[in-house]
Rosetta silent file (secondary structure, phi, psi, omega in degrees, C-alpha in Angstrom):
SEQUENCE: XXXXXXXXXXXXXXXXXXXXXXXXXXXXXXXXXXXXXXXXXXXXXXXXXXXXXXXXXXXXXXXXXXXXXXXXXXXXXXXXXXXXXXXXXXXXXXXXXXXXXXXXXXXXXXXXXXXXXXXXXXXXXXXXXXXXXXXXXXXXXXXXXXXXXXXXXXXXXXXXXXXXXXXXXXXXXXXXXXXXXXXXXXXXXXXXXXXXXXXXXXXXXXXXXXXXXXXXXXXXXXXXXX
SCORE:     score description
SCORE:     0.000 S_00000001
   1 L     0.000  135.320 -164.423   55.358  -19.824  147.389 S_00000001
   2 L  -106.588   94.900  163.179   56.714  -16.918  145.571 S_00000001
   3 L   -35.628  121.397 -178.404   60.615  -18.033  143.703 S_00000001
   4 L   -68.403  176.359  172.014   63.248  -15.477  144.174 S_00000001
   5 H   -48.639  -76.550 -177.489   64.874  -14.148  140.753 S_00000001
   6 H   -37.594  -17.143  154.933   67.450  -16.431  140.898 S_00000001
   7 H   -47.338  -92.208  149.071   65.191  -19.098  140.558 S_00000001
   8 H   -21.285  -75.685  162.575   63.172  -17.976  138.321 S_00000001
   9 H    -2.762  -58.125 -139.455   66.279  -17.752  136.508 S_00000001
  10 H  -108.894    2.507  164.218   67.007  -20.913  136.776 S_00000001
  11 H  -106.953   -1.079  175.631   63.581  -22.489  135.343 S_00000001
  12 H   -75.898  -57.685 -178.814   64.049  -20.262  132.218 S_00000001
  13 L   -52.425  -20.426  175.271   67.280  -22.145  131.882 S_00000001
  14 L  -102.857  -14.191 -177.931   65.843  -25.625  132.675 S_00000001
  15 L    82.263   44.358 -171.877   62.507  -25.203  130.318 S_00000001
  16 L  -166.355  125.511 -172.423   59.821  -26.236  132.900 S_00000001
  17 L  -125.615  115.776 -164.904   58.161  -23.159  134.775 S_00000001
  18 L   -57.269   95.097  153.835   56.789  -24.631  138.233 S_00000001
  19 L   -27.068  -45.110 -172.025   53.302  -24.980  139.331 S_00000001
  20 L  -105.118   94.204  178.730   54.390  -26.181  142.556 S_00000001
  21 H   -98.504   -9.219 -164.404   57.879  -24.498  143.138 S_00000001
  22 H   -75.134  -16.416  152.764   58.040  -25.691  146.686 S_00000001
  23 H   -31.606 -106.700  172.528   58.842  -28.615  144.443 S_00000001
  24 H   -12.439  -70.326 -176.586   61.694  -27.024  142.967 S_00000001
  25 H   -80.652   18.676  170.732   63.105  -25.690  145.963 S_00000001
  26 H  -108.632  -28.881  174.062   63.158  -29.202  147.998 S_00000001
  27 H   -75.561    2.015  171.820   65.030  -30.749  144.747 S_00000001
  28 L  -124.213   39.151  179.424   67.660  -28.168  145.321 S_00000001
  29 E  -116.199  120.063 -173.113   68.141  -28.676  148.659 S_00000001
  30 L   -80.637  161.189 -169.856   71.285  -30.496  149.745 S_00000001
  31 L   -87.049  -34.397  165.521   71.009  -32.664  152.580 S_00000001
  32 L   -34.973  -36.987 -168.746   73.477  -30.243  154.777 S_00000001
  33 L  -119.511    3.932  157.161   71.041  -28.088  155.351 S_00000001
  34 L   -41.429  166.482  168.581   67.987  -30.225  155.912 S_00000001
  35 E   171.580 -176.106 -151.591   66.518  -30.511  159.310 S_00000001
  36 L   -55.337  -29.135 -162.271   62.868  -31.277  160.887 S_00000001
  37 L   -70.464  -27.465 -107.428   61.455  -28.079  158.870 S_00000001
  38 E   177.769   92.517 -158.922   63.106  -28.324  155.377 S_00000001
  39 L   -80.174  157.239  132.757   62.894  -31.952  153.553 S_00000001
  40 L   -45.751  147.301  167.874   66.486  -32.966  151.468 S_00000001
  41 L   -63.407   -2.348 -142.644   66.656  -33.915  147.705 S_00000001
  42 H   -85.832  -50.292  158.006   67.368  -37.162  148.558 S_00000001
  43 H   -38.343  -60.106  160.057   64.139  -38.559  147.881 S_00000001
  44 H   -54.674  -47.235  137.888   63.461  -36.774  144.597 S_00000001
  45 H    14.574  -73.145  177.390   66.731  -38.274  143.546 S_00000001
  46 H   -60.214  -75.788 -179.422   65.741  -41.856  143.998 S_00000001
  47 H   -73.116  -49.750  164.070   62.818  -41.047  140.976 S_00000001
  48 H    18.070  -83.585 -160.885   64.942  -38.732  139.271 S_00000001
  49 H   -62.514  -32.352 -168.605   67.170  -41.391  138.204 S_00000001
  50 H   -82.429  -42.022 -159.908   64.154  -44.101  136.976 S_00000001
  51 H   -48.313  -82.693 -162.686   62.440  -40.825  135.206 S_00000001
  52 H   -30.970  -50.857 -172.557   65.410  -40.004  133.196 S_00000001
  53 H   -70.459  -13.272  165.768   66.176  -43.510  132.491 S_00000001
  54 H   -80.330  -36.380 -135.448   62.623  -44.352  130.947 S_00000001
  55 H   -93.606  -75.325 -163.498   62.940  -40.812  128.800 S_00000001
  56 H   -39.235  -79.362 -178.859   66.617  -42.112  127.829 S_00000001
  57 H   -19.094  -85.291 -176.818   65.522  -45.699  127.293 S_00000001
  58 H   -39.136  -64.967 -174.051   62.662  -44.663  125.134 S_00000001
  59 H   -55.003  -47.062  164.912   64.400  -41.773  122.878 S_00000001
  60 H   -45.486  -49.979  166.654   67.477  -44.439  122.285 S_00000001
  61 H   -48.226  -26.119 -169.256   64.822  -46.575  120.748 S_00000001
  62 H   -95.744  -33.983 -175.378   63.457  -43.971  118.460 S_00000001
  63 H   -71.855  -33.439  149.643   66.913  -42.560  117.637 S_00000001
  64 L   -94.152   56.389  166.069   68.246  -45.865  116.455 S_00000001
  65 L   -60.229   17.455  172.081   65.822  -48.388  115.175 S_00000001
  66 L  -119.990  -24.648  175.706   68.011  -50.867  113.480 S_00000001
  67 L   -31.156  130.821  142.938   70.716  -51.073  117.519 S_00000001
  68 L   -79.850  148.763  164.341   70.648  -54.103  119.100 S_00000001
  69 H   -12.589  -64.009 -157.145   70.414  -54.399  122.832 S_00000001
  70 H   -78.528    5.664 -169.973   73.548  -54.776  123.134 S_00000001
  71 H   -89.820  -47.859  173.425   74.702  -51.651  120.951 S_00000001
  72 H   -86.810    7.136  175.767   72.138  -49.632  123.311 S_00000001
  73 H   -48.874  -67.040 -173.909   73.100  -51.094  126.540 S_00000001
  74 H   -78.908  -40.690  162.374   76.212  -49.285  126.838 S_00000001
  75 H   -19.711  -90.908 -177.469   74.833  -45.699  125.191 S_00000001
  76 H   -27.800  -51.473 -150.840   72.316  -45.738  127.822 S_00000001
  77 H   -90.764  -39.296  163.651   74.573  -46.324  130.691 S_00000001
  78 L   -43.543  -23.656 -149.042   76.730  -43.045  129.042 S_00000001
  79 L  -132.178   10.019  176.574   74.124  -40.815  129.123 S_00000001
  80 L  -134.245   11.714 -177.462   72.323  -41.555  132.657 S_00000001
  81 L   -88.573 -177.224 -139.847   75.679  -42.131  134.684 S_00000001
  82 H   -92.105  -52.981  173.892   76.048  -39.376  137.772 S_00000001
  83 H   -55.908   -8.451  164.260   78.981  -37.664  135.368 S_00000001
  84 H   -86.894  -39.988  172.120   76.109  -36.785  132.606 S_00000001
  85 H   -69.291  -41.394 -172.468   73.786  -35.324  134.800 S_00000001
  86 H   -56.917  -33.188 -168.808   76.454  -33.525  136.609 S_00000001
  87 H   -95.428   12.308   96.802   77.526  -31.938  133.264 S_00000001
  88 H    10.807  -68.631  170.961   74.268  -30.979  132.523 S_00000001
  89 H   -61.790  -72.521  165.409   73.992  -29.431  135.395 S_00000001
  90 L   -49.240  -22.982 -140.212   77.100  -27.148  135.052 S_00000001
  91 L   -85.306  -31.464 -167.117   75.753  -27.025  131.336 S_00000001
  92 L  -124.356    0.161  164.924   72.348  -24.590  133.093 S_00000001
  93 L    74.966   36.144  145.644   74.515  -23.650  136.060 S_00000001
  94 H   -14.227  -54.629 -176.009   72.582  -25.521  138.563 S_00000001
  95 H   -45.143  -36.653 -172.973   75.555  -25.029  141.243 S_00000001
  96 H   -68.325  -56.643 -150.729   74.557  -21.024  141.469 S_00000001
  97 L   -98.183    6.877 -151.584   70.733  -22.072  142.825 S_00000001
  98 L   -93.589  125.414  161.677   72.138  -25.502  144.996 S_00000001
  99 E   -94.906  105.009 -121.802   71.285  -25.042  148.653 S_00000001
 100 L  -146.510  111.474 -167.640   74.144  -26.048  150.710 S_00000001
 101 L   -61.813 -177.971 -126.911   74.626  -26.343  154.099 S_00000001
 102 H   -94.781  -71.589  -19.707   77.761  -23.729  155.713 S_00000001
 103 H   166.405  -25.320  164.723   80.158  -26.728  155.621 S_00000001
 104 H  -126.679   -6.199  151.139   79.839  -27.880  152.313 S_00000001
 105 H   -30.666  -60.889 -160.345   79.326  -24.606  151.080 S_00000001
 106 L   -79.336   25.517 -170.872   82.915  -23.668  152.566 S_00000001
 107 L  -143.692   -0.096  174.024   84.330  -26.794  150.701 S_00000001
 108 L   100.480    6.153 -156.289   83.184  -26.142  147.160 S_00000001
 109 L   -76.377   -0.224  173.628   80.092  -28.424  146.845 S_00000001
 110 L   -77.286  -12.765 -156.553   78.640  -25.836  144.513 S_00000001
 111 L  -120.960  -16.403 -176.794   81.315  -27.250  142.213 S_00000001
 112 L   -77.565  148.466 -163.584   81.275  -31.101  143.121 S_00000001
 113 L   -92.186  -14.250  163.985   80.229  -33.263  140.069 S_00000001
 114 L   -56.220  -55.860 -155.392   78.462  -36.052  142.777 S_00000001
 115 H   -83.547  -56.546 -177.035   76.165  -33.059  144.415 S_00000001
 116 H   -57.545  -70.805  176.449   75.157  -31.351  140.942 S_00000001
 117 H   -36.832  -35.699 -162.069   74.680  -34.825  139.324 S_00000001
 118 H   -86.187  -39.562 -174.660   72.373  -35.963  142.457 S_00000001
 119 H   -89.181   -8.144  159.399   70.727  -32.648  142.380 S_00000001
 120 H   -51.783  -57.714  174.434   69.832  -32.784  138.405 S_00000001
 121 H   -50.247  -43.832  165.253   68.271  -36.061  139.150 S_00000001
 122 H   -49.284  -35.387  166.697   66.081  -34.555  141.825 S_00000001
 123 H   -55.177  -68.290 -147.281   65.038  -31.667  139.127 S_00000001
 124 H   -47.239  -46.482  170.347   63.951  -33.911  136.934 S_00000001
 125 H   -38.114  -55.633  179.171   62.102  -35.939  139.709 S_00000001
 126 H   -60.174  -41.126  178.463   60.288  -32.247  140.812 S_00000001
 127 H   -77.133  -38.080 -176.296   59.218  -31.738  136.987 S_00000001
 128 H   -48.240  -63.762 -140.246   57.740  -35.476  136.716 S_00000001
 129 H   -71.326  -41.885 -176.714   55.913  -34.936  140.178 S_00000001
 130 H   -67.126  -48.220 -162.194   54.615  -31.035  138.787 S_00000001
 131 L  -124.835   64.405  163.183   53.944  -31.705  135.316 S_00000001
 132 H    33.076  160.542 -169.690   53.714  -35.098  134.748 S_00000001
 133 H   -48.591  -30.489 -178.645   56.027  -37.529  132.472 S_00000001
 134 H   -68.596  -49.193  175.746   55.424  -35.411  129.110 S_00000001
 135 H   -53.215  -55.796 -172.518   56.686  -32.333  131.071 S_00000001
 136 H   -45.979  -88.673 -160.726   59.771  -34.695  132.630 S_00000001
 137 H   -51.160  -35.753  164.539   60.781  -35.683  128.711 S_00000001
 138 H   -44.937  -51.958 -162.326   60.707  -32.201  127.316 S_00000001
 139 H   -51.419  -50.871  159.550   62.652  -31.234  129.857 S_00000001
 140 H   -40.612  -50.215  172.669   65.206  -34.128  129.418 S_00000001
 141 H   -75.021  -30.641  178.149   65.416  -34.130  125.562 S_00000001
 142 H   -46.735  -52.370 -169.647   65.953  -30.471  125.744 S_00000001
 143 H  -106.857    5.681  179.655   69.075  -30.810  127.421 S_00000001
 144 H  -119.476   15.843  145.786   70.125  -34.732  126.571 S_00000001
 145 L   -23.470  -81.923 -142.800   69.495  -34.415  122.883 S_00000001
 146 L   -82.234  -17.397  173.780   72.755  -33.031  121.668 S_00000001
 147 L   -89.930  -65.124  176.440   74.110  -36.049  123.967 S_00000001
 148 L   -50.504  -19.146 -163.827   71.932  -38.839  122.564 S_00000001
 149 L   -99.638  -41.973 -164.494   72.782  -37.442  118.578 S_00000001
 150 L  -128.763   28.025  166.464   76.319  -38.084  119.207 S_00000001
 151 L   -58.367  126.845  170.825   77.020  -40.970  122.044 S_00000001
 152 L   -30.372  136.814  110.319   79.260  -43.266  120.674 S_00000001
 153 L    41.210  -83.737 -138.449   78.733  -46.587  118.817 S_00000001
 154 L  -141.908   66.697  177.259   80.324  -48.640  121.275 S_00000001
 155 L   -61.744   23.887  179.864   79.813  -45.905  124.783 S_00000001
 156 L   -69.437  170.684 -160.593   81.252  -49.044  127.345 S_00000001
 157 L  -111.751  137.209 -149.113   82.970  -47.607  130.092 S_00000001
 158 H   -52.115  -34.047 -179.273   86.837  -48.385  129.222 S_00000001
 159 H   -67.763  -15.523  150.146   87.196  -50.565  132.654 S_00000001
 160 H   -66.676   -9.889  169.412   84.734  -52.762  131.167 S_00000001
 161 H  -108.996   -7.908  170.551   86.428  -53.354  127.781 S_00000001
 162 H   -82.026  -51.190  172.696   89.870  -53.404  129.239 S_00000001
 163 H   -85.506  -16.382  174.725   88.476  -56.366  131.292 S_00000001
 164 H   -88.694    2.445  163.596   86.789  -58.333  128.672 S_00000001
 165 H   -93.252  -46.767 -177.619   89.890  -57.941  126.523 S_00000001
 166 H   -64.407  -82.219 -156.467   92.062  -59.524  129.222 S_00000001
 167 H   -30.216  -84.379 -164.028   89.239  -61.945  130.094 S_00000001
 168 H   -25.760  -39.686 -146.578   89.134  -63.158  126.433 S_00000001
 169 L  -131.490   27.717  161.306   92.770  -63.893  126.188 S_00000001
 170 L    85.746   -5.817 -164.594   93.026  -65.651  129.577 S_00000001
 171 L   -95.649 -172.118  157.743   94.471  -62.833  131.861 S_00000001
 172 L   -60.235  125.110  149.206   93.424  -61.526  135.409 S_00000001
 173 L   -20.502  147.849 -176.414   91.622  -58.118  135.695 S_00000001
 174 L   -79.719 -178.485 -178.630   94.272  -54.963  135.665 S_00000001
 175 E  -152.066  126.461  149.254   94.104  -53.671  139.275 S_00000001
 176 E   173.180 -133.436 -129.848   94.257  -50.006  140.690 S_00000001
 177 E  -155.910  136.071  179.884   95.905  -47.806  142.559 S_00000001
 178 E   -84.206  109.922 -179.965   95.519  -44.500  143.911 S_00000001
 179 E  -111.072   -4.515  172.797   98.773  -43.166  143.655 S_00000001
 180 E  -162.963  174.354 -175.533   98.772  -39.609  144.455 S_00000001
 181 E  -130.712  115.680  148.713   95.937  -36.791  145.578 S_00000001
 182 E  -110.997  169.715  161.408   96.691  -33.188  144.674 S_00000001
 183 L    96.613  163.914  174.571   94.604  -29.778  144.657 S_00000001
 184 L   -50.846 -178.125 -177.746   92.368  -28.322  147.556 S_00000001
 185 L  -103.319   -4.380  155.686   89.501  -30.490  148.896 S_00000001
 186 L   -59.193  -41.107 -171.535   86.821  -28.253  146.935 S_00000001
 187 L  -139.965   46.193  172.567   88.754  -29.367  143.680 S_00000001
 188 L   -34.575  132.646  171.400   90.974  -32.643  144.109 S_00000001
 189 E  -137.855  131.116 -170.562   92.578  -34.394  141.299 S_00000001
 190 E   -95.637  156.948  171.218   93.390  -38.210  141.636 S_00000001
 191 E  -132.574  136.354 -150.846   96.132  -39.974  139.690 S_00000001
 192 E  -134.653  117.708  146.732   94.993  -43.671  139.125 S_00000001
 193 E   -99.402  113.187  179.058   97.506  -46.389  138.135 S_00000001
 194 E   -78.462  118.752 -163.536   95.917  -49.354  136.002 S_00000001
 195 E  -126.427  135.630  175.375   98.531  -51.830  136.507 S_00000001
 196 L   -98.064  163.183 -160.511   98.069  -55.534  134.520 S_00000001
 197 L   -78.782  -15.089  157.116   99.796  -58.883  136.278 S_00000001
 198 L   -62.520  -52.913  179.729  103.044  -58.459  134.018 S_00000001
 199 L   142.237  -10.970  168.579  103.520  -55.163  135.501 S_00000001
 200 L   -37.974   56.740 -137.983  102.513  -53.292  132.645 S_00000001
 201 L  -117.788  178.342  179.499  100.575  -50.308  133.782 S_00000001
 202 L   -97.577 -176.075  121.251   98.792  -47.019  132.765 S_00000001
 203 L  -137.864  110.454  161.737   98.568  -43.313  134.691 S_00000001
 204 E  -136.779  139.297 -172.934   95.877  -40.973  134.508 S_00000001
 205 E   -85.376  107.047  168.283   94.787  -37.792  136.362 S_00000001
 206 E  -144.954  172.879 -170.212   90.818  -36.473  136.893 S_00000001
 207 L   -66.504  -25.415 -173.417   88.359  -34.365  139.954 S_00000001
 208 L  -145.007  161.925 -179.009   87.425  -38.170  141.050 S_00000001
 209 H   -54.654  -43.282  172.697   88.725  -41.429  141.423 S_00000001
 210 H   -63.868  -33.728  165.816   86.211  -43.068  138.943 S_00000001
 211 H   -76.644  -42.432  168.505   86.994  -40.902  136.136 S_00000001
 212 H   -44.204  -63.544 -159.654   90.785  -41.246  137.007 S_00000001
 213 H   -78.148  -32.952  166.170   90.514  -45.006  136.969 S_00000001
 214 H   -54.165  -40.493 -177.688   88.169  -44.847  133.341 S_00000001
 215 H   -77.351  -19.777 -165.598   91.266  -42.608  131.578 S_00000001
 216 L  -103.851    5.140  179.494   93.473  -44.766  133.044 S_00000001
 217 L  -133.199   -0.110 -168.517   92.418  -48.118  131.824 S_00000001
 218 L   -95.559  -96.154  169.068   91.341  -45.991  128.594 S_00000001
 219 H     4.648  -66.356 -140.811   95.244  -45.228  128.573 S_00000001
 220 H  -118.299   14.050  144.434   96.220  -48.570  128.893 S_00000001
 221 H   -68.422  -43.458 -177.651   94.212  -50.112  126.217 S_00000001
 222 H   -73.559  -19.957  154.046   95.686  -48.084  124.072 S_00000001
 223 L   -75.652   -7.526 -172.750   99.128  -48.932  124.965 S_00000001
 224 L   -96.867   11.696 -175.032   97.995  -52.689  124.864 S_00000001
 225 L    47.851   46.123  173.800   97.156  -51.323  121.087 S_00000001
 226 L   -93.528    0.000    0.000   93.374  -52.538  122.011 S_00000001
């Protein structure tokens, strides 16, 4: 199978030049346009995510040798969630080479941070299965270095430190609420209230509900001066 330019392109930019490219071009195949001919990412996906997470796993170990588990627990979980790969992705412009059926095409999905994150995972999966695991970790440290040098300390995701500071001191989880939607459906932005059982609450806006609800319990640590 002979890779158009844009391809090509687009393996200069990831650092792994394809034996196999039919590889390549099934991990960048959105499931919209599958059909009996033409297999979906979805599988490469599914190993994607364990590749990346032994290459992470391992490289956390080397980059910190004195962390305890529980200092690299949450790193790890920073740097393998859907929103790291997705930015990644934008990071080599994945989105340009994403094959997308007419329908999600017409709806922005070159731009959604679920479908770029899903289809990063799927690369990586196509470089294990061409080049084996050594190829898979170049490729990974190449572009999750510069992530791994400077992940936080203490990388927990805020709704999990929001609730173990109310747990500790006896309260209920915050709870919350979608309170408004704006923007096109190609580029949506949710505003998330974190509201605690006094009545106390938080408000923050991001493209998805899960980041919305992280700024927004982020927010409302910081007003609980936590």
């Amino acid at each position: 199978m002979k890779l158009s330019a844009e391809l090509v392109a687009f393996q200069d930019r990831l650092g792994h030049t394809f034996a196999r490219p039919e590889l390549l071009v099934r991990a960048l195949t959105h499931g919209s346009v599958s059909s009996a001919t033409r297999t979906d990412n979805q599988r490469l996906e599914f190993l994607g995510d364990r590749v990346l997470g032994l290459v992470i796993a391992d490289a956390l170990l080397d980059h910190d040798k004195a962390a305890t588990e529980g200092q690299l627990a949450p790193r790890f979980n920073a740097l393998v969630r859907k929103e790291a790969c997705a930015e990644v992705a934008q990071s080599i412009d994945l989105g340009v080479v994403l094959k997308l059926g007419r329908s999600e095409m017409l709806s922005g999905g070159r731009r959604k941070l679920a479908l770029l994150g899903d289809a990063m995972e799927a690369v990586l999966a196509a470089v294990y299965r061409d080049g084996g695991l050594e190829a898979a970790r170049g490729v990974i440290l190449r572009h999750w270095r510069p992530r791994i040098e400077v992940v936080e300390d203490d990388a927990r995701d805020p709704k999990t430190t929001l609730q173990e500071y109310l747990q500790a001191r006896g309260h209920p989880p915050p709870v919350y609420e979608a309170v408004a939607r704006t923007g096109p459906d190609h580029a949506p932005v949710f505003t998330i209230a974190a509201r605690l059982e006094d009545g106390t609450e938080a408000r923050a806006s991001a493209p998805s509900k899960r980041r919305a609800e992280q700024a927004a319990a982020a927010a409302l640590l910081q007003k609980l001066g936590a």
